[in-house]
VOBA-1610 file (N, C-alpha, C; in pm, whole numbers, padded with zeros to 5 digits, always signed):
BEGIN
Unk+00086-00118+00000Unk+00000+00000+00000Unk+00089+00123+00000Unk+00049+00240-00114Unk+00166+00359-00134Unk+00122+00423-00006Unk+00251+00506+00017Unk+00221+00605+00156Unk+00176+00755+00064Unk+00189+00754-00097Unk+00138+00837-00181Unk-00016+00870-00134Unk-00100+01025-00137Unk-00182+01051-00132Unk-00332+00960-00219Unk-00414+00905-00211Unk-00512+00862-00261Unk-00639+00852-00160Unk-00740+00894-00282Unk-00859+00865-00265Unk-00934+00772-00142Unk-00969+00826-00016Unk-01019+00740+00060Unk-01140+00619-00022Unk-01245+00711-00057Unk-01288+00514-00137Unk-01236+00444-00232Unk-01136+00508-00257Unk-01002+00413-00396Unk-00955+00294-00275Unk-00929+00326-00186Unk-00852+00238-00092Unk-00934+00154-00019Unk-01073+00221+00027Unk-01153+00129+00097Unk-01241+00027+00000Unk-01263+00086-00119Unk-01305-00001-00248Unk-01216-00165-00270Unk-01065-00145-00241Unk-01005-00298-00241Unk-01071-00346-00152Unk-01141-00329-00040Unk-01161-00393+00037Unk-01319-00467+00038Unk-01388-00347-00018Unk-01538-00422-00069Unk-01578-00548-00068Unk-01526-00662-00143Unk-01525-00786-00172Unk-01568-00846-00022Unk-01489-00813+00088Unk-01498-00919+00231Unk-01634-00862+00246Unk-01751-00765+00244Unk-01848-00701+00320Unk-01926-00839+00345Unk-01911-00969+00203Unk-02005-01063+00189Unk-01921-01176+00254Unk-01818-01199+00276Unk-01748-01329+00309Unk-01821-01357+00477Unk-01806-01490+00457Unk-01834-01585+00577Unk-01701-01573+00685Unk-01708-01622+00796Unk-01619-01656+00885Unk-01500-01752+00853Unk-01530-01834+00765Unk-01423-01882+00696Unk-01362-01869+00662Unk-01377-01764+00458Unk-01343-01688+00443Unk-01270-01595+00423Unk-01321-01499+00593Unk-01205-01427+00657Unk-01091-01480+00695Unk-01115-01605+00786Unk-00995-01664+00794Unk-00865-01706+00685Unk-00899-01721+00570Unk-00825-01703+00450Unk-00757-01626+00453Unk-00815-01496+00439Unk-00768-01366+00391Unk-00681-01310+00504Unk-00703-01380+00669Unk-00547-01318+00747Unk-00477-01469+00706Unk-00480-01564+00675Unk-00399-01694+00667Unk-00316-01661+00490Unk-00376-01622+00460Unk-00250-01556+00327Unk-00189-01467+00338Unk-00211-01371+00444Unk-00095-01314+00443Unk+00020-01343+00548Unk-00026-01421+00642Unk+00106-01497+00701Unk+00240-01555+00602Unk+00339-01496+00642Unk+00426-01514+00578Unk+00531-01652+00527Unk+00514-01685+00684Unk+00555-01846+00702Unk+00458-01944+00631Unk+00350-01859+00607Unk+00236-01975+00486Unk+00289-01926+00375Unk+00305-01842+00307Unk+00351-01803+00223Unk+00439-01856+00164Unk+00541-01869+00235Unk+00686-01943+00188Unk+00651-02082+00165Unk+00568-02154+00272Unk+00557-02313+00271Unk+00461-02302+00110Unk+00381-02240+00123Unk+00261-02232-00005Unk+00385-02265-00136Unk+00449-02155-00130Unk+00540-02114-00283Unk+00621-02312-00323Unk+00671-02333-00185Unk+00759-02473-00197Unk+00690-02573-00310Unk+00522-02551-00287Unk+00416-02681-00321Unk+00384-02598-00482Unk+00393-02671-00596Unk+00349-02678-00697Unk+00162-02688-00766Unk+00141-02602-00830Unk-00013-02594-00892Unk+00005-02762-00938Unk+00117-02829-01000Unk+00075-02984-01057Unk+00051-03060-00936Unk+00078-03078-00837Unk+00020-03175-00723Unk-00120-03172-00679Unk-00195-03052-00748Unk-00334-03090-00769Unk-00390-03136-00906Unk-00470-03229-00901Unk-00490-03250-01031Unk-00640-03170-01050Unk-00636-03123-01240Unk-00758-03036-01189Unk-00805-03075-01359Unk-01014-03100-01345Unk-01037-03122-01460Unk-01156-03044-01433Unk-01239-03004-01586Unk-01369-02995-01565Unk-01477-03111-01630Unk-01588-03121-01532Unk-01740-03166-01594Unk-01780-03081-01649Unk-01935-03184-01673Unk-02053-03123-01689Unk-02089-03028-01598Unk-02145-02906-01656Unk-02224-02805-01616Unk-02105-02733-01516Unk-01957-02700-01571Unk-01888-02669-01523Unk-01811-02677-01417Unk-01846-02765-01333Unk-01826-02795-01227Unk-01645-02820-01254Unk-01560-02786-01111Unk-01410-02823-01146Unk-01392-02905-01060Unk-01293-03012-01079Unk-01274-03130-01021Unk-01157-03154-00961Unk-01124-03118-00880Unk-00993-03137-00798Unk-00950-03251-00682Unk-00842-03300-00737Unk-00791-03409-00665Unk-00625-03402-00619Unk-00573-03390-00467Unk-00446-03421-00470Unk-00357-03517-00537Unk-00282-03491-00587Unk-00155-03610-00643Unk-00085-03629-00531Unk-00027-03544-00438Unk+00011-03576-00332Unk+00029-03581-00229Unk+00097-03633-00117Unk+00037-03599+00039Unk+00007-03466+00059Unk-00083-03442+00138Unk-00095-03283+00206Unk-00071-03288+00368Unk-00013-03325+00382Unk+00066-03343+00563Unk+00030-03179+00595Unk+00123-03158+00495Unk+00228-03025+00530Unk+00046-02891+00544Unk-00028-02928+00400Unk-00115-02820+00403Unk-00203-02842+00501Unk-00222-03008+00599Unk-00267-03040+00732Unk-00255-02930+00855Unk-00125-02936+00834Unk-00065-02827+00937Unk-00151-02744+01012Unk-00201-02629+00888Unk-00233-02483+00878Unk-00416-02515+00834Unk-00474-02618+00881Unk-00585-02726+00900Unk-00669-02659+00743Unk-00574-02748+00600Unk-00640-02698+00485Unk-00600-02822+00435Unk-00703-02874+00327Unk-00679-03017+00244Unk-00632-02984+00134Unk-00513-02911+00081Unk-00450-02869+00049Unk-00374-02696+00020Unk-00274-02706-00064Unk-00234-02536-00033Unk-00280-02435-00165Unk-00383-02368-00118Unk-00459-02294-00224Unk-00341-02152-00252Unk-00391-02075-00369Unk-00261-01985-00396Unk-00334-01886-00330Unk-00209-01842-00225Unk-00258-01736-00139Unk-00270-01580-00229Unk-00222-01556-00321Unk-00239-01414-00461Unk-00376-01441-00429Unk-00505-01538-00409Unk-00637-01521-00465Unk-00704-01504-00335Unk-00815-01413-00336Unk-00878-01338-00228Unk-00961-01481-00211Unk-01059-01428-00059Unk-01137-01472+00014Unk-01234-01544-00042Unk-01292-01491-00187Unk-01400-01515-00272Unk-01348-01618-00358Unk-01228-01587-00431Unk-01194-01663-00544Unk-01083-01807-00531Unk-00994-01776-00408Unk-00932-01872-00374Unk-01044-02035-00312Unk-00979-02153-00387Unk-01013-02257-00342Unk-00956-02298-00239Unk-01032-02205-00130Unk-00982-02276+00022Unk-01053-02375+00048Unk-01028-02509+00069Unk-01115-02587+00176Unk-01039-02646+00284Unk-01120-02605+00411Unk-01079-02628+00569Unk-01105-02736+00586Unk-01034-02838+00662Unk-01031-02937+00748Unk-01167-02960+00809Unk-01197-03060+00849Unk-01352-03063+00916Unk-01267-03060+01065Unk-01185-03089+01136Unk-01132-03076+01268Unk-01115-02947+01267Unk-01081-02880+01174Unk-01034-02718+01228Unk-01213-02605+01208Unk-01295-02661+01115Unk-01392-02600+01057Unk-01500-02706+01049Unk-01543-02739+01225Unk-01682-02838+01253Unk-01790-02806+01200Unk-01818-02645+01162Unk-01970-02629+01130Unk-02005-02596+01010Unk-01933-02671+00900Unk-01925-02636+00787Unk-02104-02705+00769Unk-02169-02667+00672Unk-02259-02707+00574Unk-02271-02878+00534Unk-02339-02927+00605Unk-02325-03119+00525Unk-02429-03128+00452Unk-02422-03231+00340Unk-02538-03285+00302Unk-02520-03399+00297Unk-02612-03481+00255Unk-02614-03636+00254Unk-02650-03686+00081Unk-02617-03773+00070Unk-02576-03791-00069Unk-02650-03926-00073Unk-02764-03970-00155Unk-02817-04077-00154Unk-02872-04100-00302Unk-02935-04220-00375Unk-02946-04261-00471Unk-03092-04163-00526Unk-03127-04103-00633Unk-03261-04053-00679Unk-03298-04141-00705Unk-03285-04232-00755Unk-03403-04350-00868Unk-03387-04339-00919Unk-03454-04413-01029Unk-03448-04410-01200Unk-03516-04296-01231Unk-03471-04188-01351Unk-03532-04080-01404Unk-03530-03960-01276Unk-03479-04009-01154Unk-03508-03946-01055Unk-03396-03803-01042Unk-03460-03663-00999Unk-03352-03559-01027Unk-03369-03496-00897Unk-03257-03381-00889Unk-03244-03318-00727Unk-03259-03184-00749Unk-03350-03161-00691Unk-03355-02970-00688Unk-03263-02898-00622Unk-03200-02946-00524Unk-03055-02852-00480Unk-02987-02867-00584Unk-02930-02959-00613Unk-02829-02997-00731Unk-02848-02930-00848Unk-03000-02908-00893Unk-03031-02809-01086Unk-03019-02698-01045Unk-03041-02647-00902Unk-03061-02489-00871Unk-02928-02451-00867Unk-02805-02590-00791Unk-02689-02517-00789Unk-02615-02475-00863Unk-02647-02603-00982Unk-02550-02586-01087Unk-02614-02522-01224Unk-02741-02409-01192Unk-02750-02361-01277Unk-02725-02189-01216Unk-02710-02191-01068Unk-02704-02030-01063Unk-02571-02004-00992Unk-02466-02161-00978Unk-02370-02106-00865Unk-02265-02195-00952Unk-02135-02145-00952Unk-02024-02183-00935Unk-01978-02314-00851Unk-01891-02449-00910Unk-01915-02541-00825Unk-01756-02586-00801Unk-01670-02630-00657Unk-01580-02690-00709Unk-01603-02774-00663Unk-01516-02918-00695Unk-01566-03042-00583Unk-01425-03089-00579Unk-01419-03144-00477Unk-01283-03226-00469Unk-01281-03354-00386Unk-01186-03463-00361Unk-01163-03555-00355Unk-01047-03567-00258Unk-01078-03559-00136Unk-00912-03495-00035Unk-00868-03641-00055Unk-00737-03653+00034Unk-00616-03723+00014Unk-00685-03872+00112Unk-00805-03856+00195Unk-00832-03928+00278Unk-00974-03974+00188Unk-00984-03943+00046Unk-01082-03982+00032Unk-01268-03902-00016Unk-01252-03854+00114Unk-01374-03743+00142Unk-01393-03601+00052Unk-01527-03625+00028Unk-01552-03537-00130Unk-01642-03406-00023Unk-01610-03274-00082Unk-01624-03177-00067Unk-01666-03089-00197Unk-01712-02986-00111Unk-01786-02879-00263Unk-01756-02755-00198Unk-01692-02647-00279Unk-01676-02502-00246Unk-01809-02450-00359Unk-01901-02379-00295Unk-02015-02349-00397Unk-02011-02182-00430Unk-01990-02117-00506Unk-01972-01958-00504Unk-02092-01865-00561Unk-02170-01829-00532Unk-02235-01756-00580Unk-02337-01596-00569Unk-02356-01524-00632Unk-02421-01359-00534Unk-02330-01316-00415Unk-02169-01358-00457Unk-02077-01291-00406Unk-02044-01354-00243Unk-02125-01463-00221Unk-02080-01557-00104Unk-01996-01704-00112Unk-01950-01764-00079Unk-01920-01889-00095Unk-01922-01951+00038Unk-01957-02113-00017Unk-01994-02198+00143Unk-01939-02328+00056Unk-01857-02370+00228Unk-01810-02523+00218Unk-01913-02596+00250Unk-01902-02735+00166Unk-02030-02824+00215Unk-01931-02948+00165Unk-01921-03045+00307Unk-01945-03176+00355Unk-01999-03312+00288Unk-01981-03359+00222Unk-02048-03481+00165Unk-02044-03625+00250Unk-02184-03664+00254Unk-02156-03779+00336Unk-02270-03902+00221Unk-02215-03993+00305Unk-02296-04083+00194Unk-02263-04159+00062Unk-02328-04153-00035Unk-02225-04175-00144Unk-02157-04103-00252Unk-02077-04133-00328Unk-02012-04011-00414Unk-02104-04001-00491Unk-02058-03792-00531Unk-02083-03715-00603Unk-02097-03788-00723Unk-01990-03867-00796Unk-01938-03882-00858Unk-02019-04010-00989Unk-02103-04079-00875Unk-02144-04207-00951Unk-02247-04181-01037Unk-02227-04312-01113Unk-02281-04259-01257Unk-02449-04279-01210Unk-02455-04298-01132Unk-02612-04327-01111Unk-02628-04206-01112Unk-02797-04126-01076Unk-02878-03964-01025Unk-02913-04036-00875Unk-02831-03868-00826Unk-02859-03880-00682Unk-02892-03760-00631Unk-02924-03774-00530Unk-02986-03680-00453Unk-02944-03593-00307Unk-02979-03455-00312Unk-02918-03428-00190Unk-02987-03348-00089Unk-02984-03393+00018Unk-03037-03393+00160Unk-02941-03257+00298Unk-02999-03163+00275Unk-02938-03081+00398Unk-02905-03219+00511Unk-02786-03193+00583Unk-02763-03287+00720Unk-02785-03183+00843Unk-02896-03203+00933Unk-02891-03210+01102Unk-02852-03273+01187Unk-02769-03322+01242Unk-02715-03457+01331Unk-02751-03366+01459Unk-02840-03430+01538Unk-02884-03424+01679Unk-02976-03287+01710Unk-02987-03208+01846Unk-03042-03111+01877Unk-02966-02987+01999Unk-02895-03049+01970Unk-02752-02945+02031Unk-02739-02819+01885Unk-02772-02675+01982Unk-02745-02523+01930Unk-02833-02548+01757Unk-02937-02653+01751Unk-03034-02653+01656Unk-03057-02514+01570Unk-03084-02397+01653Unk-03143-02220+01603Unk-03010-02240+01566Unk-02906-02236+01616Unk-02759-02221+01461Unk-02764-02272+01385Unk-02787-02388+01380Unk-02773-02513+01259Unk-02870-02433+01147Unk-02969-02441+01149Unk-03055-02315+01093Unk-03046-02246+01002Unk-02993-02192+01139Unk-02943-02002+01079Unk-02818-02047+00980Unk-02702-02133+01022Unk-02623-02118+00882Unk-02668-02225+00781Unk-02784-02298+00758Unk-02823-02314+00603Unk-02868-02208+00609Unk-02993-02099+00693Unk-02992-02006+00559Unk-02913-01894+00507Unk-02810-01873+00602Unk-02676-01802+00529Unk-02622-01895+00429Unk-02594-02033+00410Unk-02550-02062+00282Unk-02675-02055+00198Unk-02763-02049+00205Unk-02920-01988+00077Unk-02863-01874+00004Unk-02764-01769+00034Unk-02736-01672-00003Unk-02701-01672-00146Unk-02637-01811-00128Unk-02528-01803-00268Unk-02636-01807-00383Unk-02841-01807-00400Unk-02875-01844-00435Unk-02931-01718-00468Unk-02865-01625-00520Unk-02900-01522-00566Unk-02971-01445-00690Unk-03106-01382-00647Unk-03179-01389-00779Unk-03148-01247-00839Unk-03099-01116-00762Unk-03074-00973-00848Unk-03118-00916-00779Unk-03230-00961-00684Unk-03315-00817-00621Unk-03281-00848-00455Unk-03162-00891-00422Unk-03099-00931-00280Unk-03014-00813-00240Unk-03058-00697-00165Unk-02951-00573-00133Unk-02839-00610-00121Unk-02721-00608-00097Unk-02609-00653-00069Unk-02609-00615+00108Unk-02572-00655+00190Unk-02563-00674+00366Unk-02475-00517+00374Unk-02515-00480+00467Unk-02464-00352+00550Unk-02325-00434+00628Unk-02219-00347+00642Unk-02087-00399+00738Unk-02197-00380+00853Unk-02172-00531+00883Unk-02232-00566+01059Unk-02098-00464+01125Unk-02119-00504+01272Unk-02025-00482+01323Unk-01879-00540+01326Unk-01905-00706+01317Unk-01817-00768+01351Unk-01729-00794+01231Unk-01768-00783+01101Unk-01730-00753+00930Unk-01652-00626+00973Unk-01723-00512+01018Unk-01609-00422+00991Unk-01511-00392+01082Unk-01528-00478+01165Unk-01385-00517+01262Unk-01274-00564+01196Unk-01358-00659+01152Unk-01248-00726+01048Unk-01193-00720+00934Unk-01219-00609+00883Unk-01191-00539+00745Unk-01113-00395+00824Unk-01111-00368+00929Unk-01026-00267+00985Unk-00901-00335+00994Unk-00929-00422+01078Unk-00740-00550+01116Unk-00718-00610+01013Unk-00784-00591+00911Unk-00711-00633+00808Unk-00636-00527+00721Unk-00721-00418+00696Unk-00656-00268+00628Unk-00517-00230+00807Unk-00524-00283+00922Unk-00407-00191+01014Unk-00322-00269+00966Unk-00372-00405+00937Unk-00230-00520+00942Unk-00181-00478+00788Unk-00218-00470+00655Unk-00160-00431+00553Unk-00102-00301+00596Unk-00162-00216+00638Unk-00095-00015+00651Unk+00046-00086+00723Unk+00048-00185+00810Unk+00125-00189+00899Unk+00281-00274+00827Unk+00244-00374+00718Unk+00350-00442+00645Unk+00425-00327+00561Unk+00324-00252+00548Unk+00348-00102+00393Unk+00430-00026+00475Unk+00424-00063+00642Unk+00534+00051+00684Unk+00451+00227+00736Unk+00338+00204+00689Unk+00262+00328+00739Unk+00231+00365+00904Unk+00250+00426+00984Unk+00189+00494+01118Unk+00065+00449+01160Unk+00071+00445+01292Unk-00055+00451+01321Unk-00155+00539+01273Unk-00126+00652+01272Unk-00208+00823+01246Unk-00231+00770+01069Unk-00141+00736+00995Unk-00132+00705+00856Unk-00267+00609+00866Unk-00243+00492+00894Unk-00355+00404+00961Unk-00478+00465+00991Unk-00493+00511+00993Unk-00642+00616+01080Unk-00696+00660+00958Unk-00586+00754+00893Unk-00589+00830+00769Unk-00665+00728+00632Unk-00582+00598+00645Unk-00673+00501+00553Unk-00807+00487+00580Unk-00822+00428+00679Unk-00987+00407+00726Unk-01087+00492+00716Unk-01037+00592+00784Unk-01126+00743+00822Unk-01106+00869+00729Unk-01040+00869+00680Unk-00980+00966+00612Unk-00872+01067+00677Unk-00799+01153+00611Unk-00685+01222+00690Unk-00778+01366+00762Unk-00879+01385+00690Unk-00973+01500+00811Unk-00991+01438+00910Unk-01060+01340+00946Unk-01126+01307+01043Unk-00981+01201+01142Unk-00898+01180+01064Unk-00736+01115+01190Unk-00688+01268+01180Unk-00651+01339+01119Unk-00596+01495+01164Unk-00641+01528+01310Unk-00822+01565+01330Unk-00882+01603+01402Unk-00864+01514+01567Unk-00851+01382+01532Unk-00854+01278+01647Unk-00739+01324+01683Unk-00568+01320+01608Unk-00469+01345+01680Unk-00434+01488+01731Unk-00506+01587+01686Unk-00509+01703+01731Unk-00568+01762+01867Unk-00659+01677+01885Unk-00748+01667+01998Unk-00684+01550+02107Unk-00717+01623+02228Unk-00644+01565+02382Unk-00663+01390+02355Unk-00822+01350+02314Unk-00910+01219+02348Unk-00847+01138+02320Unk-00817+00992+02292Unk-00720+00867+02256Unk-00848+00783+02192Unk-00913+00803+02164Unk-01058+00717+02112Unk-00990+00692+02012Unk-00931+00691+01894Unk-00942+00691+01793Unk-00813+00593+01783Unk-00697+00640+01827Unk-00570+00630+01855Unk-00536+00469+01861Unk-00621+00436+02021Unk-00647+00321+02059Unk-00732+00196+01983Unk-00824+00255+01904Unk-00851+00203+01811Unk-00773+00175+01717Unk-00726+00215+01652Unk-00619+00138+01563Unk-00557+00090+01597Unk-00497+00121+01709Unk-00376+00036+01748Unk-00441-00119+01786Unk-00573-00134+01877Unk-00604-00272+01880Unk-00681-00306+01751Unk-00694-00229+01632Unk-00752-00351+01490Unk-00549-00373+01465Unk-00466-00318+01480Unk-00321-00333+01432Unk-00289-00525+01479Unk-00301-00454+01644Unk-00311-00555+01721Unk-00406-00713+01648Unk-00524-00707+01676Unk-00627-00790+01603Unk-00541-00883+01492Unk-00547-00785+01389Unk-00514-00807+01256Unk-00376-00893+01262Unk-00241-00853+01352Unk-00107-00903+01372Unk-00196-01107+01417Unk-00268-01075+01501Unk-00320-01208+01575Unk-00376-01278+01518Unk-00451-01260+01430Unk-00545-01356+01334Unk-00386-01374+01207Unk-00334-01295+01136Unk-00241-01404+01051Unk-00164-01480+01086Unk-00079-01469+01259Unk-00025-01534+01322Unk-00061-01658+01357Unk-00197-01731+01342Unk-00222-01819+01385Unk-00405-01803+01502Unk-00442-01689+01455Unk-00577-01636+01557Unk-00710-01724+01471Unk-00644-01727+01311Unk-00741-01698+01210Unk-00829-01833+01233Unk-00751-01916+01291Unk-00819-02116+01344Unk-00926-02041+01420Unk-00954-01950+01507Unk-01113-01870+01643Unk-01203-01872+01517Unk-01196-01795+01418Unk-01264-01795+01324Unk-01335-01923+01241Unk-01295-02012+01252Unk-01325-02107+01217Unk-01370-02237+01306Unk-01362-02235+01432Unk-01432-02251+01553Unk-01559-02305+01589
//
């Protein structure tokens, strides 16, 4: 990020994209810029995934080889950290990321078809993959959200028509279970869906993420302020006795340092 003069919504505009990301996600977006991922990322080659497409676009990804290493940093393999929150093929570990999205995967019948399945793959983006242990997964992208989903049952893959079943297992925190199918409904976007207001807790996290970049770029705290708020309104804060403002940056600086370090696993929780 230049310490050159620019446009406060030129700068807060890169950031747009997260307003829609999930908790997941986010976790991406401080886990790429950790540096020590970075380096391990660069070691691992784009050919150790193997990658094809189906029908109805769908992309098909399979390791060629162990992922110990992308175990680590609890990912079934090492996605290229250059690609944001939205576009990177992250998929999390089910030990590191319990409340991902499941469905259940069972036979349609003869002639028999699935309405999740025509709706997905006619309005959403699909990837599927095949981790190293076996277990088939789907990154689904669509109306600017993306959600991991779980496959249980039988494969995606067989030539039979099958069918798919949201999973509930038990009645433990049920009103969540819920609530995130219908946050993954999102991706099912028809045109007339406002786009979400920064909650609170979004623009927490789009602050520690703009202190922690100001902060690699080498910029000030006050500089820092100046990104977010603009340089009127950090001028005025440091001019004035109060520390409101001050302190604030310094703990999204803080925040932001903690989640690429290794915070970003709370998020995924």
């Amino acid at each position: 990020m230049p310490k050159c003069p620019e446009p406060l919504h030129s700068i807060l505009d890169r950031y747009e994209y997260t307003r829609t990301l999930s908790r997941s996600r986010w976790a991406w977006e401080f886990l790429r810029r950790n540096e020590d991922f970075r380096a391990e990322a660069r070691a691992h080659r784009p050919e150790e995934i193997s990658v094809r497409t189906a029908c109805n676009g769908i992309t098909l990804l399979r390791p060629r080889t162990d992922q110990m290493a992308a175990e680590r940093w609890g990912l079934a393999f090492f996605p290229d950290p250059r690609r944001d929150g939205f576009h990177a093929n992250t998929f999390w570990s089910t030990a590191l990321f319990p409340r991902q999205v499941k469905v259940q995967v069972s036979p349609a019948g003869p002639g028999g078809t699935c309405e999740i399945y025509e709706r997905t793959a006619q309005q959403c983006g699909i990837v599927h993959l095949v981790d190293s242990a076996g277990r088939e997964h789907l990154l689904v992208r669509g109306n600017g959200h993306v959600v991991q989903v779980q496959c249980t049952g039988m494969s995606l893959l067989s030539p039979e028509p099958v069918r798919l079943g949201f999973l509930i297992r038990g009645t433990a925190n049920i009103s969540s279970r819920w609530r995130m199918l219908k946050d993954a409904q999102r991706v099912y976007g028809d045109g007339e869906t406002p786009a979400p207001g920064w909650s609170r807790t979004r623009l927490a996290l789009r602050n520690a993420l703009i202190a922690h970049d100001c902060q690699v770029a080498g910029l000030s705290v006050r500089e820092t302020a100046a990104m977010i708020y603009g340089p009127a309104r950090a001028e005025a804060a440091w001019a004035s006795p109060g520390r409101s403002m001050k302190d604030e940056i310094r703990r999204a600086r803080a925040r932001g340092n903690e989640l690429v370090s290794g915070g970003y696993r709370t998020l995924l929780a």
